[in-house]
DRENVEX-854693 format. One record per residue: residue number from 1; residue in one letter; x, y, z of N, C-alpha, C, O, CB in turn. Coordinates in pm, whole numbers, plus 32768, in hexadecimal, padded with zeros to 4 digits. Glycine has a CB too. Layout:
BEGIN
[NUM "a" [X Y Z] [X Y Z] [X Y Z] [X Y Z] [X Y Z]]
...
// end
This chain:
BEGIN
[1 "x" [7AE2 7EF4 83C8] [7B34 7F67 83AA] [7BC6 7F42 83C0] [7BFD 7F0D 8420] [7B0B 7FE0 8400]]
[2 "x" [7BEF 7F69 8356] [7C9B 7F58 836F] [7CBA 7FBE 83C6] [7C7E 8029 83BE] [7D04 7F69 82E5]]
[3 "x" [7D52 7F9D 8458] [7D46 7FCA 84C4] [7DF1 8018 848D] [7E45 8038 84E0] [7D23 7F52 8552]]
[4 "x" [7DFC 8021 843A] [7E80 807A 840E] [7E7B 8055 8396] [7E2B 800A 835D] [7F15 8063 844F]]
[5 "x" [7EED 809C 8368] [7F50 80B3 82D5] [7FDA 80FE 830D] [7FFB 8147 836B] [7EF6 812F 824A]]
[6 "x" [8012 80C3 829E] [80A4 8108 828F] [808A 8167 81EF] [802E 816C 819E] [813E 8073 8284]]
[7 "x" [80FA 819B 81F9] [812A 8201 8195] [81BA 81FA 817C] [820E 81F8 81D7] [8109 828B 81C0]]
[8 "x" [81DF 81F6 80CB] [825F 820F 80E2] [8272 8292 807A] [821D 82C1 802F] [82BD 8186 80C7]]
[9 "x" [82FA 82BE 808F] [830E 832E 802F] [8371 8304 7FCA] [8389 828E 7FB0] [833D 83B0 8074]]
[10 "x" [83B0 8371 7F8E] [83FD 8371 7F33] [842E 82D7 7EC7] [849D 82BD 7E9A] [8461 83AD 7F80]]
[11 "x" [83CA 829B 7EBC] [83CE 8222 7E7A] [83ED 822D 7DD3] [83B3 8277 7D83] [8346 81DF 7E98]]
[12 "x" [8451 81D3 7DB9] [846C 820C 7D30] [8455 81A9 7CE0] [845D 81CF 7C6B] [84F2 8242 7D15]]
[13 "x" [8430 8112 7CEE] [83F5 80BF 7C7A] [8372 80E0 7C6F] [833F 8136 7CB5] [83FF 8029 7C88]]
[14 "x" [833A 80A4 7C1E] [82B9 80C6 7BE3] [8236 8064 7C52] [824E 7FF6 7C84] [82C1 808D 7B21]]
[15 "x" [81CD 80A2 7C5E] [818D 8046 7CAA] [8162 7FD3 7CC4] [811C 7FAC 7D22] [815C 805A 7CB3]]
[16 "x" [81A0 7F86 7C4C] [8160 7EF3 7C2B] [81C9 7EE0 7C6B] [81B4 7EB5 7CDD] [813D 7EA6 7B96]]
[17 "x" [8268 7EF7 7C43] [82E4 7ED9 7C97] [82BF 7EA1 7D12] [82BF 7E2B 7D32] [8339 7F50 7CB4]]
[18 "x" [8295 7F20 7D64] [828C 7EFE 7E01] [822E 7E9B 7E23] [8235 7E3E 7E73] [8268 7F74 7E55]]
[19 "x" [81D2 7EC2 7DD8] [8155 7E4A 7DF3] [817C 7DBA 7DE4] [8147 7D70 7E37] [80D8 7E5A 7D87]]
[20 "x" [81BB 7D8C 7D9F] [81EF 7D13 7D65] [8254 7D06 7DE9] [824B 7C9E 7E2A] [8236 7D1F 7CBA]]
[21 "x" [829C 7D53 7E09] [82EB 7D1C 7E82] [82A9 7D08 7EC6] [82A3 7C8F 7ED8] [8343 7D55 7EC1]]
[22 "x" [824C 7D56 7F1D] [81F3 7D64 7F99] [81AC 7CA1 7FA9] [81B6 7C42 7FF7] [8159 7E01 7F6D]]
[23 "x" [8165 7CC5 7F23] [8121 7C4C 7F0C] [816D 7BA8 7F18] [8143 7B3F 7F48] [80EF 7C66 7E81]]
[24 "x" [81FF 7BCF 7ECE] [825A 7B5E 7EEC] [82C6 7B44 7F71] [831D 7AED 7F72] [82A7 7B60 7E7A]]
[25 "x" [82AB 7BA2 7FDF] [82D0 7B96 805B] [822F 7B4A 8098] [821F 7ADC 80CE] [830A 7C3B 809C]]
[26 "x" [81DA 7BA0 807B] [8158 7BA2 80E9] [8139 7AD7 80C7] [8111 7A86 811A] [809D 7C3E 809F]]
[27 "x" [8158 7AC1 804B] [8122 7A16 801E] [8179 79D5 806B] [8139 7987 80B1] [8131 79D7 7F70]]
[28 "x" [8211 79CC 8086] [8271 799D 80DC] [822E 79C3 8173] [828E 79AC 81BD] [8308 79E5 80B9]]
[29 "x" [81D4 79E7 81BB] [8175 79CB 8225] [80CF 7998 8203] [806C 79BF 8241] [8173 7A4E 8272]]
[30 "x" [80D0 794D 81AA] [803C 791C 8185] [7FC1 79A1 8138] [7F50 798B 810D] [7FF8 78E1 8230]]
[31 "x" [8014 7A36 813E] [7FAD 7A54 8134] [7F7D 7A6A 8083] [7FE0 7A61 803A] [7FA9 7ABF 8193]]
[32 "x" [7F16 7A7E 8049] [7F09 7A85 7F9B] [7EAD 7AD7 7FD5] [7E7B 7AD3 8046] [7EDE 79F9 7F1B]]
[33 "x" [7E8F 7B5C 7F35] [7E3D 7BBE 7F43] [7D98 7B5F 7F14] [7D90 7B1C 7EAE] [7E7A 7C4C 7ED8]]
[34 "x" [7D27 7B6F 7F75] [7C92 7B6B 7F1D] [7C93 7BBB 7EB9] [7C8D 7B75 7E54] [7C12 7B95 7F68]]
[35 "x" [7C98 7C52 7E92] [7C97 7C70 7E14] [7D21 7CD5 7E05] [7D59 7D0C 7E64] [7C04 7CB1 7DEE]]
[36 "x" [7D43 7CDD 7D8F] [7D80 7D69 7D48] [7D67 7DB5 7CE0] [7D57 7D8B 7C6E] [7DE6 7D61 7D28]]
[37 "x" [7D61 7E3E 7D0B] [7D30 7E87 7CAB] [7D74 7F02 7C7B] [7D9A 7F45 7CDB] [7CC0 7EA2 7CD0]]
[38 "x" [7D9A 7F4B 7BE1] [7DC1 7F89 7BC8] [7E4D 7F72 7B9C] [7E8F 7FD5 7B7C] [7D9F 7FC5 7C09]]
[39 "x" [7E8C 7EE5 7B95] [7F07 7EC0 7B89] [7F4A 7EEF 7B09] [7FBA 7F22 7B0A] [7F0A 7E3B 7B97]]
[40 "x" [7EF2 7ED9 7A84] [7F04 7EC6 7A19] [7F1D 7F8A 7A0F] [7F89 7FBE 79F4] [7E88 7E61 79CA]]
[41 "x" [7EC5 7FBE 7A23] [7EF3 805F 7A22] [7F5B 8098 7A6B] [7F85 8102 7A3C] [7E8F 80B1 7A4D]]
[42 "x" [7F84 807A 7AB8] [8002 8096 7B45] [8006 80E1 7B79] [806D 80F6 7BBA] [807C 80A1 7B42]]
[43 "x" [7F72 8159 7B83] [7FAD 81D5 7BAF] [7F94 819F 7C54] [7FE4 81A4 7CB2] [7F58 8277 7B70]]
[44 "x" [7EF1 8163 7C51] [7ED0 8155 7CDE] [7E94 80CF 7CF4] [7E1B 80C3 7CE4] [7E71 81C2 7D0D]]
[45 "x" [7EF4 8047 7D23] [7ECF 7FB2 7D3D] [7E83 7FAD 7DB3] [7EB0 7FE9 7E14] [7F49 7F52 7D4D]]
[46 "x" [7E25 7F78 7DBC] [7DFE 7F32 7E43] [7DD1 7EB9 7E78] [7D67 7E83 7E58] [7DB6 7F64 7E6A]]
[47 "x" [7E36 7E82 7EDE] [7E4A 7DE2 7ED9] [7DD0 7DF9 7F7C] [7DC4 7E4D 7FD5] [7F30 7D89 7EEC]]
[48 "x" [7D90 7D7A 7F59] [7D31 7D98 7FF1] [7D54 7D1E 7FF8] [7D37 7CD3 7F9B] [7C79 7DC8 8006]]
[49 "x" [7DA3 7CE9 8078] [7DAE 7C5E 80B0] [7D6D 7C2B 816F] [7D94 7BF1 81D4] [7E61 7C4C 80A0]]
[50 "x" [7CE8 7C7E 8130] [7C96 7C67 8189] [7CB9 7C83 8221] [7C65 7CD4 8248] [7C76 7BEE 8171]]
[51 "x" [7CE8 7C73 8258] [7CFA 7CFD 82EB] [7D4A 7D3F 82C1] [7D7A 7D81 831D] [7D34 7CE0 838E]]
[52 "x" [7D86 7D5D 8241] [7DD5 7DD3 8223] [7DD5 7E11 81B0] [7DBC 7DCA 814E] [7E46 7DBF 8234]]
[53 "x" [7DE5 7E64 81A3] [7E0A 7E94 8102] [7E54 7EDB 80D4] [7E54 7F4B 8105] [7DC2 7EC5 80C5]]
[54 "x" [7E9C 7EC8 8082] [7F2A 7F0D 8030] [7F04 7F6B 7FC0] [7EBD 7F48 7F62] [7F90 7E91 7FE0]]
[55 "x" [7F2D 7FCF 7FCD] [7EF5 8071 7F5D] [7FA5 8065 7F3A] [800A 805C 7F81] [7E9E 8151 7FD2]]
[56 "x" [7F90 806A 7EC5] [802F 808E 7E8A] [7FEC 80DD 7E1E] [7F9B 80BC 7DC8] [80A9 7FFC 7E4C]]
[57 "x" [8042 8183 7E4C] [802C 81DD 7DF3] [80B0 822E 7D6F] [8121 8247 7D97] [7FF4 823A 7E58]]
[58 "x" [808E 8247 7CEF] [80CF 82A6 7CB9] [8123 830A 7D13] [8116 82EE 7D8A] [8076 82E3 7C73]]
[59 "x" [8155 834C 7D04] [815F 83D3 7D27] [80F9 845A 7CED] [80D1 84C9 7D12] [81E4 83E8 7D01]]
[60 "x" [80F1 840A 7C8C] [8058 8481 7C50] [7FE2 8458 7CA0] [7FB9 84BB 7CDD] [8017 846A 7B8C]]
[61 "x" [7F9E 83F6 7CB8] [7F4A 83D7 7CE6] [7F5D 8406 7D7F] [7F11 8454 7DB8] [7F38 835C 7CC1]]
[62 "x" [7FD5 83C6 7DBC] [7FD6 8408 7E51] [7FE7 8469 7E61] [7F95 848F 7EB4] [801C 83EB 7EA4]]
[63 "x" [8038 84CE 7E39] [7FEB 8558 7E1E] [7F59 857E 7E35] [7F27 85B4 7E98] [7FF5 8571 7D9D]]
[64 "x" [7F17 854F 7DB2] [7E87 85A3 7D7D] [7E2E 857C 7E1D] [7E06 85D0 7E6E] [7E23 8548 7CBB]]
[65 "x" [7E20 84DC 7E29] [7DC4 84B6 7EB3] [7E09 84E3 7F4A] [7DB9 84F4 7FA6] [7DB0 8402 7EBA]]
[66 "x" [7E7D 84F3 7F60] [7EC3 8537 7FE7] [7E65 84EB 802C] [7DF4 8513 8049] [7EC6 85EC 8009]]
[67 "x" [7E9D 8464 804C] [7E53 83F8 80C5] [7E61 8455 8132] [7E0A 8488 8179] [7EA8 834E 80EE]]
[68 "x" [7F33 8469 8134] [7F54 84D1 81B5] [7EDE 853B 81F3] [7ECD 8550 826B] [7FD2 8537 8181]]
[69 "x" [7EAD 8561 81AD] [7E37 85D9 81BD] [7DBE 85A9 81DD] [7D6E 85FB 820A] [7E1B 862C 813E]]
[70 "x" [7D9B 8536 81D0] [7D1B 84E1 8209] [7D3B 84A7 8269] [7CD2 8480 829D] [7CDE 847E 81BA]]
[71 "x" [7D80 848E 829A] [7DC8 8428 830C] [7E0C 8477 835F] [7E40 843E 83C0] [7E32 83B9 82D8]]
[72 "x" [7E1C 84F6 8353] [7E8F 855D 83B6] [7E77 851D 843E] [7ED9 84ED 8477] [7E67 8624 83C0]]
[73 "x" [7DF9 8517 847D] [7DED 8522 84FD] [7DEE 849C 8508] [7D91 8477 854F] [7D81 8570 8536]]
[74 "x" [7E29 844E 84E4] [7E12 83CC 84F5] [7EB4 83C3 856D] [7F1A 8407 8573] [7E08 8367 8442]]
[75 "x" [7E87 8356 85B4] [7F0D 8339 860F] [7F7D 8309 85CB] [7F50 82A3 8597] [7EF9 82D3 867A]]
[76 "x" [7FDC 8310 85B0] [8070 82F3 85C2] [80B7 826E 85F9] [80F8 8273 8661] [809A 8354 8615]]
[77 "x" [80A9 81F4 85AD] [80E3 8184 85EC] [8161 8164 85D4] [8166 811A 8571] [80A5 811F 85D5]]
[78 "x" [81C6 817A 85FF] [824E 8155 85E6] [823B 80A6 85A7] [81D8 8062 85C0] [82B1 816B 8689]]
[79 "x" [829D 807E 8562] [82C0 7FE5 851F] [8345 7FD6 8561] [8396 8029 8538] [82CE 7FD7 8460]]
[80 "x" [8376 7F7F 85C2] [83FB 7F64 85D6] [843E 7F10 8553] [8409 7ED1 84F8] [8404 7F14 865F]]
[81 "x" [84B6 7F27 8570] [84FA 7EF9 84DA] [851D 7E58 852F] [852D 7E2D 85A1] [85B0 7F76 848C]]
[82 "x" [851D 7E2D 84A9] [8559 7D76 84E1] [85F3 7D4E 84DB] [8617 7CDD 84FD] [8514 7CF0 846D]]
// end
């Protein structure tokens, strides 16, 4: 089980955008996704790089599923900035 996620908001490129960054920071530490899925449609990608996984959503899509609303009670981990 993955032991968190992040969330971001107000994102204004399209989801492949972010994904393509994520993916080209995360390779500059060794890491590459085992699979991706949904890239080619963009509403909702999902990169699983095996102890983790990256959901990059639409704004339509994050909307309709509201992770926020499945996860409410979930704890709160702050990220210090670097």
């Amino acid at each position: 089980m993955t032991p968190a996620f992040a969330t971001a908001v107000e994102v204004d490129p399209p989801p492949h955008v972010l994904d393509d960054e994520i993916g080209l920071r995360l390779k500059e530490y060794g890491e590459l996704p085992h699979s991706l899925e949904g890239y080619n449609q963009a509403e909702w990608i999902l990169a699983d790089y095996g102890d983790f996984l990256v959901h990059v959503f639409s704004e339509k899509a994050r909307s309709y599923y509201d992770l926020e609303r499945l996860w409410r009670n979930a704890k709160d981990v702050p990220i210090p900035a670097e």
